[in-house]
C-alpha positions as CSV (number, residue, x, y, z in Angstrom):
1,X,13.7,39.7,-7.2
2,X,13.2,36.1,-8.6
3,X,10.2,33.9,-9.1
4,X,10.0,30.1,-7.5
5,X,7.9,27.4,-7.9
6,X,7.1,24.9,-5.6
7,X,8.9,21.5,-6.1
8,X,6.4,19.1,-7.1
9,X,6.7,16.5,-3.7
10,X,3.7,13.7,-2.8
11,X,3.4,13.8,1.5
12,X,1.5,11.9,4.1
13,X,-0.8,13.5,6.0
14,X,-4.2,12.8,7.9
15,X,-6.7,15.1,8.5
16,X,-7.6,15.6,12.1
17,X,-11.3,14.1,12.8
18,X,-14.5,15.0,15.5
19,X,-14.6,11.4,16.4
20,X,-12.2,9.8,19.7
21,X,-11.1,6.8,18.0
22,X,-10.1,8.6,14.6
23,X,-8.0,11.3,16.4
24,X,-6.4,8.2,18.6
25,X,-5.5,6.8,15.4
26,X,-4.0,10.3,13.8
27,X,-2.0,10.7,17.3
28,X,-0.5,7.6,17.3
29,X,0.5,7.8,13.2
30,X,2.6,11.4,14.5
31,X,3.7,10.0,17.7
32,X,1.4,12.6,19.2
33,X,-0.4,13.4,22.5
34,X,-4.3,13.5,23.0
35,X,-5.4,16.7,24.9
36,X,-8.2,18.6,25.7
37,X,-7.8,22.6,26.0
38,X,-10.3,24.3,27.7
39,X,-10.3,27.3,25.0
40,X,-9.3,25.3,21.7
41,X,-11.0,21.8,22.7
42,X,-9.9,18.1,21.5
43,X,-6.0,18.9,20.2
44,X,-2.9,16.5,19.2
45,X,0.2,17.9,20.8
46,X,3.0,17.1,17.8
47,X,6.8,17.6,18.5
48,X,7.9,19.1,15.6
49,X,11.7,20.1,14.7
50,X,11.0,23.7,15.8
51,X,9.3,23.1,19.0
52,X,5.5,21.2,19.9
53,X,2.9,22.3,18.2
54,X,-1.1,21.7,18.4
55,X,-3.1,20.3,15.5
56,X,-7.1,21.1,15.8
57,X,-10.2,19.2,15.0
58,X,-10.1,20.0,11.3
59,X,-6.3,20.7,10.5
60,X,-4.5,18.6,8.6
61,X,-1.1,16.7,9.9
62,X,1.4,16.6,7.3
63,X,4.1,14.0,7.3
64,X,7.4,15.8,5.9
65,X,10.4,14.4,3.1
66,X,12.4,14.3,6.7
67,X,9.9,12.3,8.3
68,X,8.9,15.3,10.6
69,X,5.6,15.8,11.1
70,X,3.8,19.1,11.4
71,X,0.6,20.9,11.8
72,X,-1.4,22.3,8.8
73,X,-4.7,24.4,8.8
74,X,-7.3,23.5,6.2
75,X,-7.3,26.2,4.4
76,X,-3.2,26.2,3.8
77,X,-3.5,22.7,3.2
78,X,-6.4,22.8,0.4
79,X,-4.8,25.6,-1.2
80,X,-1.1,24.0,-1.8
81,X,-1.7,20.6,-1.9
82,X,-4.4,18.1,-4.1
83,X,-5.0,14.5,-4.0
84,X,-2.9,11.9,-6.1
């Protein structure tokens, strides 16, 4: 077995907020769809290239190299990737 390192890569990406307006704005950026689930709450429904996926209040949405975009939670986010 081999060791990797991650390729060094800036991405896009907005963080999914609490307030209406802001998650209007972060839908639109991903070409996403406002909903409300009755279990998860306010979501953003994001076609990505292996299927629709949600994004909550507090995930991130990453755009990729492809110019996919895809859910991220906070916690994967702050632990791979850092502001430039």
């Amino acid at each position: 077995m081999a060791q990797y390192r991650k390729k060094s890569v800036v991405i896009e990406a907005d963080r999914v907020g609490t307030h209406p307006t802001a998650r209007r704005m972060t839908a639109e950026w991903c070409s996403g769809r406002l909903g409300d689930d009755h279990a998860l709450g306010p979501v953003i429904y994001i076609d990505t290239p292996v299927g629709q996926m949600v994004a909550l209040v507090g995930d991130w949405i990453i755009k990729g190299s492809a110019g996919e975009f895809y859910p991220c939670g906070p916690d994967i986010f702050d632990a791979t990737y850092e502001a430039v």
